[in-house]
C-alpha positions in Angstrom: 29.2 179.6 98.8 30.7 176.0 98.6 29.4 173.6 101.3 29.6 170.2 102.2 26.0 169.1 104.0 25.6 169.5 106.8 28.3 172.4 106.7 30.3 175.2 105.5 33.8 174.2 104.2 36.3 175.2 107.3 39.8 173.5 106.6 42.6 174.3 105.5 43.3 171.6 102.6 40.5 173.1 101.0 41.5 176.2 98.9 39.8 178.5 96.8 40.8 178.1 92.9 39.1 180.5 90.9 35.5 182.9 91.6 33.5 184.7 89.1 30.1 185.5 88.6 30.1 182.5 86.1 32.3 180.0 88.0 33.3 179.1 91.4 36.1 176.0 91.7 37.8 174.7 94.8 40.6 172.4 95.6 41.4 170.1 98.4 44.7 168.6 99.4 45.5 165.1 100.7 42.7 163.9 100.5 40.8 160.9 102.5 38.4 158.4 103.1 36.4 161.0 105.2 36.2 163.8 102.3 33.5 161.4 100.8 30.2 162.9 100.8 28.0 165.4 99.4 28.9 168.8 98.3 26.7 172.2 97.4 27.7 175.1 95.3 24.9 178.2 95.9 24.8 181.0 94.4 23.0 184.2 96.6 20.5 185.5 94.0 17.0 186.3 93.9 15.9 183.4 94.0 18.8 181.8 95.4 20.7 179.3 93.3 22.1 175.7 93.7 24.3 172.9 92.3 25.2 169.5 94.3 27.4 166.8 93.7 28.6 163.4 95.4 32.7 162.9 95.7 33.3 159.4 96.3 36.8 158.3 97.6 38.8 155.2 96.7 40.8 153.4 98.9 44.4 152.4 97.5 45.0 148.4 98.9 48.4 148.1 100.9 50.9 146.4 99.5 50.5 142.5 99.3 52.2 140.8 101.8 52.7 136.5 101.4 52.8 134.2 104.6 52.8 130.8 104.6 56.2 129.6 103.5 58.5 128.1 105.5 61.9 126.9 103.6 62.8 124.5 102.8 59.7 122.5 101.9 60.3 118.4 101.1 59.2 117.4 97.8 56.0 116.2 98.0 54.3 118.4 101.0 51.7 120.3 100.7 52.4 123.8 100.1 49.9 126.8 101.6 50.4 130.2 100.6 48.2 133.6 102.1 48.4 136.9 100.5 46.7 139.5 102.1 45.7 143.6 101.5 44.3 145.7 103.3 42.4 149.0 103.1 41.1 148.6 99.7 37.8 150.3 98.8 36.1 149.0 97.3 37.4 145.6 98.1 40.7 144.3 95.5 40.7 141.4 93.6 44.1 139.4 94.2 44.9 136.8 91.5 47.9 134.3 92.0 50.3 133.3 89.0 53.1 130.6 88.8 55.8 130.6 86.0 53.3 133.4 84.5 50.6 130.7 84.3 47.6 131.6 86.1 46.3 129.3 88.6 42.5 129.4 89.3 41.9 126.9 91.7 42.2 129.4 95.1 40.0 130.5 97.8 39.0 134.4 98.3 38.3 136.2 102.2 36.8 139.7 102.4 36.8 141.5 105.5 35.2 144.5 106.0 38.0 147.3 108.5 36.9 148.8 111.8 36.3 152.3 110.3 33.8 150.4 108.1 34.9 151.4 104.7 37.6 150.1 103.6 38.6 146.2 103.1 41.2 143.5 103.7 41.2 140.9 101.5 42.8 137.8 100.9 43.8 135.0 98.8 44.5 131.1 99.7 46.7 128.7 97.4 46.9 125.3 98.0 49.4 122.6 96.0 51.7 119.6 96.8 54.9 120.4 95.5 57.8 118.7 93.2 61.2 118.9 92.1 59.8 121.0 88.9 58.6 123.8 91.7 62.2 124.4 92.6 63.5 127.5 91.8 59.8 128.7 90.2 58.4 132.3 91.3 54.7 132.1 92.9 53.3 135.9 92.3 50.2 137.2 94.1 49.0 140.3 92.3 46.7 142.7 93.9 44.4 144.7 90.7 42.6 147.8 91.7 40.8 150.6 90.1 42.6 152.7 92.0 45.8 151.4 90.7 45.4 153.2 87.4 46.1 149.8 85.5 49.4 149.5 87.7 48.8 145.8 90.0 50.6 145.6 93.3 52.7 142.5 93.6 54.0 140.2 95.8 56.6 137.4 94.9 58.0 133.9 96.3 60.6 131.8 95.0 60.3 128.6 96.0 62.7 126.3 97.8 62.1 122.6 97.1 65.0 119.3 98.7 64.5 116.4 96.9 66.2 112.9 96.4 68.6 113.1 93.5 68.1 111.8 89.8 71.0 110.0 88.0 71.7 109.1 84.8 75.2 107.9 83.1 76.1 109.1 80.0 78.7 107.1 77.9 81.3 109.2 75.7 81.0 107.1 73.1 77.7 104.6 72.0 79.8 101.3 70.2 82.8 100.7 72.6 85.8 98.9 71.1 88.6 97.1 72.3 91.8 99.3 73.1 89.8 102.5 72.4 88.8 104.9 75.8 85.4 105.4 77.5 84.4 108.1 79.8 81.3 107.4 81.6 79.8 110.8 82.9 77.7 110.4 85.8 74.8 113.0 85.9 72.8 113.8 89.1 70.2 116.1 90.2 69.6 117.0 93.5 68.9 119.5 96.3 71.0 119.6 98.1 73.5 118.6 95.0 75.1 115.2 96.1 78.5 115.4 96.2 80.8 112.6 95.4 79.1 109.9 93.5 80.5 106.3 94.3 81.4 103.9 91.0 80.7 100.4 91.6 81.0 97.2 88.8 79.0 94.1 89.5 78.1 94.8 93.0 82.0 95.7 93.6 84.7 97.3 93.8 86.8 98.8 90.5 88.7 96.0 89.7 91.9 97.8 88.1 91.8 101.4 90.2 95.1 101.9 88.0 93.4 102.0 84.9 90.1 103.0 85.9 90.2 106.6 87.0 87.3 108.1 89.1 87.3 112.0 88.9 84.4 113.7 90.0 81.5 112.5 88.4 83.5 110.6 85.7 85.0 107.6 85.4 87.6 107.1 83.1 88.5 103.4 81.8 91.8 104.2 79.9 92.1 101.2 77.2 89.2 98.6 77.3 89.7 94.7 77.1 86.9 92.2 77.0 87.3 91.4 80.6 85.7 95.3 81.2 82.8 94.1 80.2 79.8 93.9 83.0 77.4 96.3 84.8 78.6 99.6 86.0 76.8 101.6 88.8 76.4 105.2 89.8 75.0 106.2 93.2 74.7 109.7 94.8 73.5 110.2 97.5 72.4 113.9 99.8 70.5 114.6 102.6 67.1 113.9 101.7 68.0 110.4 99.9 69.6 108.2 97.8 69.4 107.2 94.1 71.5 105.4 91.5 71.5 104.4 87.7 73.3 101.3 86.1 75.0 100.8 82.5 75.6 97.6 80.7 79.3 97.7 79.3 79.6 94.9 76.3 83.3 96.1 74.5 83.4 95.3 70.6 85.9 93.8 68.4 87.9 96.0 66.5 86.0 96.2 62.8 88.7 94.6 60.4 89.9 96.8 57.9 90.8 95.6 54.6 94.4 97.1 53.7 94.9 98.6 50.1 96.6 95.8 48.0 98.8 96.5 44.7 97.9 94.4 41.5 101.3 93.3 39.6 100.1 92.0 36.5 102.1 88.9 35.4 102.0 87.1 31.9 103.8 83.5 32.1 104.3 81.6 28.5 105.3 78.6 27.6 106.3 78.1 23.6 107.4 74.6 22.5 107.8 74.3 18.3 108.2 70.9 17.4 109.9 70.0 13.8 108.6 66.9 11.9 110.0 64.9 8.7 107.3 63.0 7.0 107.8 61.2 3.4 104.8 61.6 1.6 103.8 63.0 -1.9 104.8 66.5 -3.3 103.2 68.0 -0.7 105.2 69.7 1.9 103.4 69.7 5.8 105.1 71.9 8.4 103.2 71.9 11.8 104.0 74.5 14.5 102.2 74.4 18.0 102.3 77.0 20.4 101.0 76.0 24.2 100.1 78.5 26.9 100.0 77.6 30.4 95.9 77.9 31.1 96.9 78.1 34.6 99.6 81.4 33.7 96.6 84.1 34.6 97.8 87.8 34.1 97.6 89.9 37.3 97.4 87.0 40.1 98.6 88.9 42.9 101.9 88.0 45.4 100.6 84.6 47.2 100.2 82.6 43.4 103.5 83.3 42.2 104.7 80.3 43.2 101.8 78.3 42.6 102.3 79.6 38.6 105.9 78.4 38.9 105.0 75.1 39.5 103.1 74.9 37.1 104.8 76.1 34.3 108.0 74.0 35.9 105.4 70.8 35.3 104.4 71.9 31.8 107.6 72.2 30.4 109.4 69.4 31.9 106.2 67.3 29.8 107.0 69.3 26.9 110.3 68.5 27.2 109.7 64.9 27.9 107.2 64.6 24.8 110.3 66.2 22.3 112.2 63.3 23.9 110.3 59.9 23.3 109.2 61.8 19.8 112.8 62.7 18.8 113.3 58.8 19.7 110.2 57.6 17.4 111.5 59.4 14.6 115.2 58.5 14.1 114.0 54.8 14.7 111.3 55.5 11.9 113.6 57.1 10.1 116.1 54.5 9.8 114.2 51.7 8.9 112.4 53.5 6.1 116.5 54.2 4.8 117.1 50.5 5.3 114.4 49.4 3.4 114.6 51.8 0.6 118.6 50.0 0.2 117.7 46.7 -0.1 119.7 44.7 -3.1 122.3 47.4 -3.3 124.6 46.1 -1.1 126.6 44.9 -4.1 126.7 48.1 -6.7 130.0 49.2 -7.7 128.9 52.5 -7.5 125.6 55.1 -6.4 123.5 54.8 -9.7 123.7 50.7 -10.1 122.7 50.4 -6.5 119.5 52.9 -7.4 118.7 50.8 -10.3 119.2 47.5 -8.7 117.6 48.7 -5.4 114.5 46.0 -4.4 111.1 47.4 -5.1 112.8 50.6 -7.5 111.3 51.7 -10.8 113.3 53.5 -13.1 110.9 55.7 -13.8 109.7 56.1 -10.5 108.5 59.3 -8.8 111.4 60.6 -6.9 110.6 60.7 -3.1 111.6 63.7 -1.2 111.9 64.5 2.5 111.1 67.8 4.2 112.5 68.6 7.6 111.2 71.4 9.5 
């Protein structure tokens, strides 16, 4: 006989598995809180025979329900978040996680159910909010032996307005003169602020024709110096209003040397000058050869002239200087004849006027000229 103190088994979830003189097992169906207690196995010998043992049933927690949020929430409230369970036994543990990162700091209720044996418990979190909390899941998780290592959860996604952020982004950090700019206006917001307004130096655009807003983006098609200034971005949404500033300076175009071609050039000037001097036997022939120092092989375009000049100079000189010495010489050349003929004027013929010539020897060295 199976009992359960203070009496016999009598219902009908409870069903006899298996009976033998060795062995007696029952089962029971759907089972609940008020199953728990004490049961008796006897066996009807002389003496009679007994076994007891104490079934103890768990109470599965309800699902966890969150309370507390109202959306949206302003950046910067404080933020309080309940989750509750009930009809745990013995009592859950609820433990609260945001962006999967636990968070510790949180207060814990027990409360003990009107049929006195099972629990509602829960869980308090407290925090002021931010921008960064937008869009993050708050998860309250419910553990429980009962669970079989499966946690009940509960999640949030939180709802957060706050002023936007802006920030302009140039398309290009060096601007030059004549070259595009695009100047992207970024904002952040919730709700997202929708135009943004372009102002320079407290002001209007001054050229609208060749500055062109679109969207977030303004668009100065060819830049001149008289762009330069301060450029400002606001947006603005429901919560507030926020702008950024950028400080347009526009460069000179970097000069760029262009590829030049070398012509190499070679200017000479030759002057050969002949001279006949009467000396001894020995025969002197002097040839000089000038070069321009000024004639420099491969002096690009912009010196040819300069070169001509010069060599014009040179050789006129040259050519004066063969003058005035071509002069000196037939003048030096003459009186050396006239002299040579003195006291001949009389000969009846060449050889008396040799031998009667002033200052001649008869045996004198004969006296030759060279001409080169």
């Amino acid at each position: 006989l199976v009992q359960r103190r203070p009496h016999s088994l009598r219902d009908n979830r409870i069903e006899l598995v298996r009976a033998s003189w060795h062995e007696l097992s029952i089962s029971v169906s759907d089972v609940s809180l008020s199953d728990e207690g004490q049961y008796t196995c006897s066996l009807f010998t002389m003496p009679v025979k007994t076994s007891k043992a104490y079934l103890t049933v768990l109470g599965v927690p309800e699902k966890p329900q969150i309370s507390g949020f109202s959306s949206p929430v302003m950046e910067g409230d404080l933020m309080q978040l309940t989750c509750k369970t009930s009809g745990s036994k013995p009592a859950a543990d609820i433990r609260w996680f945001k962006n999967d990162k636990e968070i510790k700091d949180v207060k814990y209720l027990k409360e003990e159910d009107a049929n006195r044996k099972t629990f509602t418990v829960s869980s308090t979190l407290d925090f002021r909010v931010d921008r960064s909390d937008d869009g993050v899941a708050v998860i309250c998780r419910v553990d429980h032996e009962s669970l079989n290592a499966t946690p009940q959860v509960a999640m949030q996604v939180l709802e957060i307005h706050y002023t936007p952020s802006v920030k302009i982004i140039p398309s290009t950090p060096f601007p030059q003169e004549g070259q595009p700019l695009i100047l992207t206006c970024e904002s952040k917001g919730k709700p997202l602020p929708e135009p943004v307004l372009w102002t320079k130096d407290g002001g209007e655009l001054p050229d609208p024709d060749r500055m062109v807003v679109s969207g977030r983006e303004l668009n100065i098609l060819f830049l001149n110096k008289t762009d330069n200034g301060t450029y400002r971005c606001e947006a603005t949404n429901t919560i507030g209003q926020s702008s950024a500033e950028y400080v347009l300076i526009v460069h000179d175009v970097p000069n760029t040397l262009l590829p030049t071609t070398i012509i190499p050039s070679l200017t000479t000037a030759t002057v050969t000058t002949s001279v006949a001097i009467t000396t001894s036997p020995t025969t002197s022939a002097t040839t000089s050869s000038v070069r321009d120092p000024n004639a420099l092989a491969g002096q690009n375009g912009p010196d040819h002239a300069l070169i001509g000049g010069i060599v014009a100079v040179v050789v006129f000189v040259t050519l004066c200087s063969i003058f005035l010495l071509g002069r000196y010489l037939a003048r030096h050349k003459g009186t050396y004849l006239t002299n040579e003929a003195k006291g001949a004027e009389d000969a009846p013929d060449a050889d008396t006027a040799i031998i009667n010539a002033e200052g001649s020897q008869v045996n004198a060295e004969e006296k030759k000229e060279y001409f080169i």
